[in-house]
N, C-alpha and C positions, 0 to 999 in steps of 0.2 A: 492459852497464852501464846502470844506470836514468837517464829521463830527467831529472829533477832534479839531480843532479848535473852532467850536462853541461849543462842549462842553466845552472845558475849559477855555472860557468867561463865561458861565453859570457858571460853576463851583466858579470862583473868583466873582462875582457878589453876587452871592447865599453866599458865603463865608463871603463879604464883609457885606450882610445885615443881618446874624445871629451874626456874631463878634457886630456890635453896640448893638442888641437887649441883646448878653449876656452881655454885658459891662453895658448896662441900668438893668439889672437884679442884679447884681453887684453895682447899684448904683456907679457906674464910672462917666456916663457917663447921659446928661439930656435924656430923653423920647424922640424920632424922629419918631414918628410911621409912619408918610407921609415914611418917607426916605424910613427906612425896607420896607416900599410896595414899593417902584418906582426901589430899587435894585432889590425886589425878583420878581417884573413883566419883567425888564431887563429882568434878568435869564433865567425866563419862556419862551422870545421871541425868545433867543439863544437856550433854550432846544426844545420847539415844532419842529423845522426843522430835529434834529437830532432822536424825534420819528415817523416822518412823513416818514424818510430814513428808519430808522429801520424799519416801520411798510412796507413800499412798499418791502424791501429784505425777508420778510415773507410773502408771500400772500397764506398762508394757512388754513385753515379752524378757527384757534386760532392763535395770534401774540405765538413768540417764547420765552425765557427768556429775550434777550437781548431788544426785542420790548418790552415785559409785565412789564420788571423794568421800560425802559423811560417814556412810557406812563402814566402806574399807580403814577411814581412819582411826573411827569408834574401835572396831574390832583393833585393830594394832594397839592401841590405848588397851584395851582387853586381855590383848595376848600377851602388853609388855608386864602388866602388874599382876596377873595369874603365875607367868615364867619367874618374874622378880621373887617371889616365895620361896623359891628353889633353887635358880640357879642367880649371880652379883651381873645381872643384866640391870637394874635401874639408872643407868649412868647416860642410858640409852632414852631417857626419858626429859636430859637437856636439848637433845634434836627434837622427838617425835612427838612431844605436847604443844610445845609452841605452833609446828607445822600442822597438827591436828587442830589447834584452836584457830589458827591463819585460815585453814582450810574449810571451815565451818563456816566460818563470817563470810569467806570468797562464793561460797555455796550458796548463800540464804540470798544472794544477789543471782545466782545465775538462771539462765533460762531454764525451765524442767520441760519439754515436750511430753505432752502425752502420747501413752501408747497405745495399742489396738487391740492385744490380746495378753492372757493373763500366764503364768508360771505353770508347764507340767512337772511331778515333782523331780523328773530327770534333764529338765533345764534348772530348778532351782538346786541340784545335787551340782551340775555345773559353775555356775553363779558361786555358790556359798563356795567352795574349793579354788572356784581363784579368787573371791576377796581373800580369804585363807592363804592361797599361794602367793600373793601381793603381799599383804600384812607381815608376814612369816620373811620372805625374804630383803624388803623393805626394811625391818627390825634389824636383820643380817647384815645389812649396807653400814646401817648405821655402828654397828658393831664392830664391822669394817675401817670405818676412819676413827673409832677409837682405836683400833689394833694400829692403822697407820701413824696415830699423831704417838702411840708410845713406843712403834717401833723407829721413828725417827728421831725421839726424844733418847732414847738407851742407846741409839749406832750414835749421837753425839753427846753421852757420857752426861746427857742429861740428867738426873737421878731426882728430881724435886719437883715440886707442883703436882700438877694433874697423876705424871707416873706414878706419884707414891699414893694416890687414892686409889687408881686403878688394880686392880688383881693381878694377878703375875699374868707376864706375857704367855707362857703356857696354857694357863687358864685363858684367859682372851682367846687364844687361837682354838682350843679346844668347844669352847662359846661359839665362834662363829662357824663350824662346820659341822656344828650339831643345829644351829638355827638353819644351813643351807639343807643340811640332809632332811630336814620338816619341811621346809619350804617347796623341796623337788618331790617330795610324795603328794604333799598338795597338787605342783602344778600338773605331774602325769597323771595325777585323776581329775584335774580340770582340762587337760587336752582329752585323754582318754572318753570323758563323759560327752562334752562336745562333740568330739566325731559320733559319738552311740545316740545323741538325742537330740541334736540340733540338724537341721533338713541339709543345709550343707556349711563345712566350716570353712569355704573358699567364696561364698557369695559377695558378692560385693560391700556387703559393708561390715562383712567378718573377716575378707581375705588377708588384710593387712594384720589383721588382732593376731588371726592365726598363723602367719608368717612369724610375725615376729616374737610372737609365746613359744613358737619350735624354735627360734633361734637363739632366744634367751634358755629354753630349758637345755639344749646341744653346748653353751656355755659354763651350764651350771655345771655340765656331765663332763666335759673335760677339765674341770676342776678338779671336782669330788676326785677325778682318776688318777688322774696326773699327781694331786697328794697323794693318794695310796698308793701310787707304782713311784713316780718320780720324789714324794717330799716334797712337792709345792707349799712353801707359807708364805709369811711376812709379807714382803709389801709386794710379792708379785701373787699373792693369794687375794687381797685388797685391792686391786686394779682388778682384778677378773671378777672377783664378787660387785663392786662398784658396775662395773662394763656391763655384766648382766642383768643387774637392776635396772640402770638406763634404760636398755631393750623394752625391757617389761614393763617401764614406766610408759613409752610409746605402744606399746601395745597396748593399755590398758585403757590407756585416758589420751593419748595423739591424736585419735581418728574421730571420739568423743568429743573432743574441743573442737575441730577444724570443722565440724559437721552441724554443732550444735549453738557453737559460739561465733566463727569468723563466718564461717560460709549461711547464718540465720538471717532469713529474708529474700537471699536472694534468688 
């Protein structure tokens, strides 16, 4: 089967289980949390074959942009409905299925360069801990501006809508610095493993990746600190988590696009 089609079942799938979750966020609509999972694993079934194409038309030492978006978005889809079992994270699932499903269809158009040489298993122990460290903290962001839209909603005596779906502020906060403390053991074993198995992590077309994964992860870490010594939360714990993800979103996929997308052909 071609990939467009199964993306865009994923796509309306993933569509279909973020529209109830925000309708239930909205209080529209009762709570189905069974559903939102049984749509977003759907999704998930339709997107893995179109990362599996993607990842086979790159068989280069790293997946290409088009592979690293399916992938890493698959896996987020993955890690949000595995975490949703456990811990009131599916609310997280109005942002990151729609952009997962967006990010599918944007993929099956883009270029995939092939590559020249194949995965040792300590560049693929690299690779798989940052889609991990991506996915993980990406989840986190998003966890992020629900902390900010209820902590803006309670400092103006909001009490209705969205708030009252949402978990107590405590819980939220406690949510989102357990998603960053996963996300920063990922990323120090995907710098870690990079410097031990990759030939150099300053070469030109990794200098930038690795610049700015050290600057995003030195962001994560005066965070995490700064709450435990100083009481860092609310909305200045949300700007810093937000600020870090940015970094990392240029790091991961900036130099990807500009290389493979703008700067093709010439």
């Amino acid at each position: 089967m071609q990939a467009l089609p199964l993306a865009i079942m994923a796509f309306v799938l993933y569509l279909g289980a973020a529209s109830w979750q925000g309708l239930t966020l909205m209080r529209r609509v009762p709570p189905r949390a069974a559903l939102v999972r049984v749509l977003g694993l759907m999704g998930l079934l339709f997107h893995v074959p179109v990362a599996a194409k993607l990842l086979g038309q790159t068989p280069g030492l790293l997946p290409g942009l088009s592979a690293s978006a399916v992938i890493v978005t698959a896996l987020m889809v993955f890690l949000l409905l595995t975490v949703s079992l456990a811990k009131p994270v599916l609310n997280i699932a109005v942002g990151l299925f729609p952009l997962s499903g967006a990010a599918l269809l944007l993929a099956v158009g883009l270029p995939s360069p092939a590559g020249s040489s194949g995965m040792t298993p300590g560049i693929a122990l690299h690779a798989i801990s940052s889609a991990l460290a991506f996915g993980v903290l990406v989840i986190a962001a998003m966890q992020a501006v629900l902390l900010g839209v209820q902590n803006q909603a309670l400092r103006h005596h909001h009490t209705r809508g969205v708030v009252q779906a949402l978990p107590p502020l405590t819980t939220m906060e406690r949510l989102l610095f357990e998603l960053i403390w996963a996300g920063m053991a990922m990323l120090t074993l995907s710098i870690v493993s990079g410097f031990v198995f990759l030939d150099s992590m300053f070469a030109q077309h990794l200098a930038h990746k690795t610049i700015l994964s050290l600057a995003a992860w030195v962001i994560f870490a005066i965070l995490l600190i700064s709450h435990h010594i100083l009481g860092w939360r609310g909305m200045r714990a949300v700007r810093w988590t937000l600020g870090g993800c940015a970094v990392l979103l240029l790091a991961y996929f900036g130099s990807k696009f500009v290389l493979e997308v703008l700067l093709r052909g010439n």
